[in-house]
C-alpha positions in Angstrom: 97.4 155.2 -207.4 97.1 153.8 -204.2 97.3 150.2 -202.5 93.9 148.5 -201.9 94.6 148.9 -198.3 94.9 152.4 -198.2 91.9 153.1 -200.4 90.2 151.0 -197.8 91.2 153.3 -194.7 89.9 156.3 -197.0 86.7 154.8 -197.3 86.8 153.6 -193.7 87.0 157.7 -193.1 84.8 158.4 -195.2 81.7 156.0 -193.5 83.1 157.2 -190.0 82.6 160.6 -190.8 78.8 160.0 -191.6 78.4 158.0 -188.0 78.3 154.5 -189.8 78.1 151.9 -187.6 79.3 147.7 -187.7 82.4 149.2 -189.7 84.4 146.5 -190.9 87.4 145.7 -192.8 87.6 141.9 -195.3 90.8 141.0 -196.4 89.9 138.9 -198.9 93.4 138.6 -200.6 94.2 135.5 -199.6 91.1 133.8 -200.7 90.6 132.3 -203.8 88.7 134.1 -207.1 87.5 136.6 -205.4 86.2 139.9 -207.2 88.1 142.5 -204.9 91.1 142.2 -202.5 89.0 144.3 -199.8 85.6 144.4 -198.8 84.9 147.8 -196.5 81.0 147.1 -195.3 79.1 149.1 -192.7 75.5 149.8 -191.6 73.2 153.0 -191.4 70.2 153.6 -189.6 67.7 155.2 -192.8 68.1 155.5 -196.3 68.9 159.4 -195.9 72.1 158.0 -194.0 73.2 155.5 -196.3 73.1 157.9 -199.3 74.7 160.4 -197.1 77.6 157.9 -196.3 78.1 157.0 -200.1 78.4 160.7 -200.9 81.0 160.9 -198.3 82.6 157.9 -199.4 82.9 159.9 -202.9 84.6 162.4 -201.2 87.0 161.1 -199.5 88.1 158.8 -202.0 88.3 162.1 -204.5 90.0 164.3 -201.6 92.8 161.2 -201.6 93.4 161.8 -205.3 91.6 158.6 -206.5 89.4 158.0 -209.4 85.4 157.7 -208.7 84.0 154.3 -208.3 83.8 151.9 -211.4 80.5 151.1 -210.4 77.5 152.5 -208.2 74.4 150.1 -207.5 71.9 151.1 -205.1 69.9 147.9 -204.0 66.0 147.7 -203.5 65.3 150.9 -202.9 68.0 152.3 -200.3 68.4 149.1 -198.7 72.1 148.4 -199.5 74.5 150.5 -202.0 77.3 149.0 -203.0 80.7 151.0 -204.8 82.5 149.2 -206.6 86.7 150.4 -206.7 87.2 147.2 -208.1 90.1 146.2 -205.6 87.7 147.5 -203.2 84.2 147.4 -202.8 82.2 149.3 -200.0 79.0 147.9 -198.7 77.0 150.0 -197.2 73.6 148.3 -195.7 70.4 149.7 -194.1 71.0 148.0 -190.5 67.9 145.0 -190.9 69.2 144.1 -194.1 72.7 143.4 -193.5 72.1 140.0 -191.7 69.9 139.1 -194.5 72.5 139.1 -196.8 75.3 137.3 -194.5 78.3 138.9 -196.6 80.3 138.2 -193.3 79.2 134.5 -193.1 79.3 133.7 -197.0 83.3 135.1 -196.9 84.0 133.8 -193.4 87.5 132.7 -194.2 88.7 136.5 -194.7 90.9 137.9 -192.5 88.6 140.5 -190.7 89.0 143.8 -188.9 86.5 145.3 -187.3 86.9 149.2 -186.9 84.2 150.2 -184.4 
């Protein structure tokens, strides 16, 4: 199996080859009881686009040899889906909501990367 790290580029791919935008990287590993070691989280314009960026997400992660996600939840209605890998976790968010949730703000000591 692979690193955390490099399921996290897959994933990365994965939301870049759907046009997500806001891609970024949390390195969380550093950082006390946290529940991954790497938070991937992007945006998407519609609801169409975020399902279409989880399903490429799948793929990628499957192309790479990796087992599917642990755990799928699709919040409110198409609003934010989050995949759980359990070292990683991939946030994808409908563009309004992601400031609404503040995930950047609430693990603000993580070291971040920010893709494009």
């Amino acid at each position: 199996t692979m690193t955390a790290e490099a399921l996290s580029k897959v994933i990365v791919k994965g939301m870049e080859e759907k046009k997500a935008s806001d891609i970024l990287v949390m390195d969380l590993r550093t950082i006390k009881n946290t529940v991954a070691d790497f938070f991937v989280i992007c945006s998407g314009n519609s609801d169409t686009q975020i399902d279409a960026i989880s399903k490429s997400i799948e793929e990628e992660v499957y192309k790479a040899g990796e087992s599917s996600a642990w755990k799928v939840e699709g919040k409110s209605n198409g609003q934010w889906i989050l995949m759980d890998y359990v070292n990683v976790v991939a946030h994808i968010f409908l563009k309004e909501k992601r400031e609404f949730y503040g995930l950047e703000e609430l693990w603000g000591d993580a070291k971040t990367t920010r893709i494009r």
